[in-house]
Structure formats: structure tokens, C-alpha cells
N, C-alpha and C positions, 0 to 999 in steps of 0.2 A: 717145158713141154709136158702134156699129157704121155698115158703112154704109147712108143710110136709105132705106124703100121706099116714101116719101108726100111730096109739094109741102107737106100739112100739116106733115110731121115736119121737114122743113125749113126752115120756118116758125118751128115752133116753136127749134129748135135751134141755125139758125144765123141768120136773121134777127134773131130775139128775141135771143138771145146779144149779139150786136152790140150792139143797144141798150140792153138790161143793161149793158155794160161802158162805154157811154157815159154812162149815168143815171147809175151807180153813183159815178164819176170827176168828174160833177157835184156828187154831195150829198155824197160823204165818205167816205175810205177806210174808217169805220166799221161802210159799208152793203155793204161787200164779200161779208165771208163772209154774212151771212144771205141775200142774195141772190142769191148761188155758189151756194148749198146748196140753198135750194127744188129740189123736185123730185127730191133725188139719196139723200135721208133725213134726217130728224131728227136732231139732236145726241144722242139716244139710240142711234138708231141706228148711228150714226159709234162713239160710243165702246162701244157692243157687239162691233162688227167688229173694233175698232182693239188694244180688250184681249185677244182670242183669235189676234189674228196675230202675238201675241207680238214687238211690235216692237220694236227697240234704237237709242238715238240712232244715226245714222250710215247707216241699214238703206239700202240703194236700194228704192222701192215706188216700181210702176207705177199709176198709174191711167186703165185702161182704158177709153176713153170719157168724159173727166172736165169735157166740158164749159166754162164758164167758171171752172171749174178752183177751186169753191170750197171741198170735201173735199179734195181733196189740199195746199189754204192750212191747211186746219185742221188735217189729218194734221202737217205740218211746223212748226207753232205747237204743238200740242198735245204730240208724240212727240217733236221735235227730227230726223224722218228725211229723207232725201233725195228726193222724189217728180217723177218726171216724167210730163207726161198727155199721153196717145195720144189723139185727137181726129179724128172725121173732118171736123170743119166745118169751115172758114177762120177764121169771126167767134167761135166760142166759143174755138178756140186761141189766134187771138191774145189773146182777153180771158184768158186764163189769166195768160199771158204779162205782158202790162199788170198784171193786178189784183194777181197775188199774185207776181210777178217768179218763175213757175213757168218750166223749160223744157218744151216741148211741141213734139209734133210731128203736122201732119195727116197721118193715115191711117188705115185701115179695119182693126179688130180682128182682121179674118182672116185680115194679112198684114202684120205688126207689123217694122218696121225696127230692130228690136235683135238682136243675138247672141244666141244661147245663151246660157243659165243667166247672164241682165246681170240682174237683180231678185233681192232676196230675200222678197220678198214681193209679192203684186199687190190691186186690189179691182176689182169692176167692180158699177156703185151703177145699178140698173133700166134698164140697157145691154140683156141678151139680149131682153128679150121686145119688142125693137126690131128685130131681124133674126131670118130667118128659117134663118141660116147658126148656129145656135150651136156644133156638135158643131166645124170646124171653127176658130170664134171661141175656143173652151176649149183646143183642143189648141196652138192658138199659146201661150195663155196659162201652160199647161205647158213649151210650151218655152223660154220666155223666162226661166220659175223657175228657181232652184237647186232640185238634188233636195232634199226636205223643205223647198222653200219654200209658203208659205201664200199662199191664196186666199182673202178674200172677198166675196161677191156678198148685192147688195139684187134679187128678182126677183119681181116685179107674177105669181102662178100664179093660177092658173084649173082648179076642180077638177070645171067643170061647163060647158056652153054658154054663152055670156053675151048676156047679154039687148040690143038695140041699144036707141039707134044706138052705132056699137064707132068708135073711134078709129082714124082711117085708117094702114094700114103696120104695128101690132105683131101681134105673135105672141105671144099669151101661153100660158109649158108647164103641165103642174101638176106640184108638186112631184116625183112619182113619175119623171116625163119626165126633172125635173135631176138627179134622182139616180141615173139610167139614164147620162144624158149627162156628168157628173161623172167614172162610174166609167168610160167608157168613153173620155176625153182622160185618163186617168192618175193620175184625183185620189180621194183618200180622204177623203169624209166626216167629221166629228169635231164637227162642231155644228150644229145649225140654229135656229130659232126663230120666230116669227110678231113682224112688228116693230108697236111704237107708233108712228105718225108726226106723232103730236099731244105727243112731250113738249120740243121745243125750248125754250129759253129765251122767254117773251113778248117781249123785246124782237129776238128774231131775226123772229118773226111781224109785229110790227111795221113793222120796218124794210124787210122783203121783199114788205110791201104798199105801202110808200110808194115802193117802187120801181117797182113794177108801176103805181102810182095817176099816177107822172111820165113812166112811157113812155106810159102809154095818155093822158096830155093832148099829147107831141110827138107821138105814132104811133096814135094811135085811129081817124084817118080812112083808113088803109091798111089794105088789105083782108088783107095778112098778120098785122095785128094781131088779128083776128077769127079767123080760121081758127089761129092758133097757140091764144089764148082757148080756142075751141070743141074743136083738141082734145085739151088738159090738161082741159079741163071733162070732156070725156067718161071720160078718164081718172077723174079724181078722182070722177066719179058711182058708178063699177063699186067703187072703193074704200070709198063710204060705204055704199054696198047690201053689202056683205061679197061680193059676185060673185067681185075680185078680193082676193085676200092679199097685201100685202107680207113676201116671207120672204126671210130673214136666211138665212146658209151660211159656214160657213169649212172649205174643204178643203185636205188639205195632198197637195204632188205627189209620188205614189211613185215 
């Protein structure tokens, strides 16, 4: 995540995080990635993104915002590449760290502590429409790439008002907005698509409700466990109404 503008997305992100990477460390390094991964896209969507950024064992890829770090565990299982996650939480970083023995560092997308052109590649998995800074958030992301390195992004758009109650703190663009805002931190377009986020493996769906089902019997009487609940729920509502789209993007930095 960028940095975030709600007590809820807080909640959600780095509360919740924490206790994910304590559940997870209880039931089994099994329950790592399906449970890293909620939320950040489907295993279809991962390997959408991951064949179009043309990746090479060895690559350095950033992952921007990465959370408990469980797309970037799968990037480096899957592709053999080198991925380090930018993180602005405490409790999701170091669960990166713990779960998938990622390095990670906490900070805020808009103000990324790498060199120049240190990534050949980056993604950033339904990060922007979590701040309100993206134009900013992108042009770091440019600068971090090698020229002609690849971008890409999972992003929750909105192509009309959206109906409440709305999820406290995001900003959702529509697509026309990211691709104003793409061309305008340096990046050229080259694919997009509207994602499935129902094709994971069933035993990822599984596994990532029985995590959820173990935090909310230790954490269900904390009132952060509710308010994080309520709002991914709100999330996830605009998603089943088609209000919101999950859209796919790989741009590469001119």
C-alpha cells in the first residue's frame, strides 16, 4: 500500500497483516501464499501480469505496496526472480519478511528509497486506488525502472459514481484517468484487460478462509477485526455489483 488515508485501511492492512502472519506461522507454511495473496489478485491474475513483464530468472522486480508479501513469494517460486516489497505498514513488512524470507522495506510509494534505474521490472496489485497521490506514486515508480523496464498494476476503476456506503480512504480512478496518468510519469501502455478474480486454485480459496475463520476465533472480539471485515466487505460489494472493475495494465517506462 501507498500511504494510507483511514483508521479502517489500517486496520485492514497492517493490523490484519500482523495477524495473518501469525495465523499463518500457526497452521503451516502451506497457508502462506493463498493467504499473502487474497486481496492483491487471483493466481490468474498474477500470471497475466507476470507473462507480459517479460520476466528473466535473475530480474530485480519491485513490489510496490506488497503487503504480507505474498505475490512477490509467488513471483520468485514461480519466475525464479529476485523481488523486494516496498511496504508502508510495519506488521505486513515484516510478515513479508517472516513468510516468504522477502527483503522489504517500510515506506510510502511516493518516496521509494532505491536508486535509480535498481528494478527491471516493478507491479503494484490494487495499491493506487488506495491514495490519493498516484501521479506522484507512478513517477517514483519510473524512476526506480531501467529505461524499458515493465510495469504492472492490478486497479479497483470506477467508471461511474459509486453507490454507498464506499469504503473509507480509497480513491477509485477510471480507467481513462490511469491512462492519462501512466502517460503522464513516463509510461507507455502496451496492455490492459479486465481481470477474473474468481479463477485461483480452490485450494487457495480454501486455505485463505481458514485463515481468516482462525484469526476471527483469536481477534473477532476486537473492534479492529470488524472494521477491517467491513471494509473489504464494502470493497468486495462494489466488485460483485460490477460498480467497480478489477483492471489489469503493463506499461513499459520510455
Amino acid at each position: 500500500m501507498t500511504g494510507l488515508e483511514s483508521d479502517a485501511m489500517k486496520a485492514e492492512f497492517d493490523t490484519v497483516a500482523a495477524w495473518t502472519e501469525q495465523t499463518v506461522r500457526a497452521l503451516g507454511p502451506e497457508y502462506a501464499m493463498p493467504a499473502g495473496c487474497r486481496g492483491s489478485g487471483s493466481e490468474g491474475a498474477l500470471r497475466w501480469l507476470a507473462d507480459r513483464l517479460r520476466l528473466e530468472p535473475g530480474d530485480r522486480v519491485l513490489d510496490d505496496g506488497a503487503g504480507v508479501g505474498g505475490p512477490a513469494g509467488w513471483l520468485a517460486a514461480e519466475w525464479g526472480v529476485r523481488p523486494v516489497c516496498a511496504e508502508p505498514m510495519a506488521g505486513a513488512a515484516l510478515a513479508s519478511a517472516r513468510l516468504f524470507g522477502l527483503p522489504s522495506v517500510v515506506t510510502v510509494a511516493q518516496d521509494l528509497p532505491f536508486a535509480d534505474s535498481s528494478f527491471d521490472a516493478a507491479w503494484c496489485l490494487g495499491v493506487l486506488c488506495t491514495t490519493s497521490d498516484k501521479l506522484p506514486a507512478l513517477r517514483e515508480l519510473r524512476r526506480v525502472l531501467t529505461d524499458g523496464g515493465r510495469l504492472g498494476l492490478l486497479v479497483f476503476v470506477a467508471e461511474a459514481p459509486l453507490p454507498p456506503p464506499l469504503p473509507e480512504g480509497n480513491h477509485f480512478p477510471s480507467a481513462t484517468e490511469m491512462r492519462s496518468l501512466l502517460a503522464d510519469a513516463g509510461f507507455v501502455l502496451t496492455d490492459s484487460a479486465t481481470a477474473d478474480l474468481s479463477d485461483s486454485p480452490p485450494e487457495w480459496s480454501e486455505r485463505a478462509d481458514e485463515v481468516d475463520a482462525e484469526i476471527e476465533r483469536r481477534h473477532g472480539d476486537d473492534p479492529r477485526w470488524a472494521e477491517a471485515q467491513e471494509q473489504s466487505g464494502r470493497v468486495g460489494r462494489l466488485l460483485s455489483d460490477g460498480a467497480l472493475v478489477p483492471w489489469l495494465a503493463v506499461a513499459v517506462a520510455g
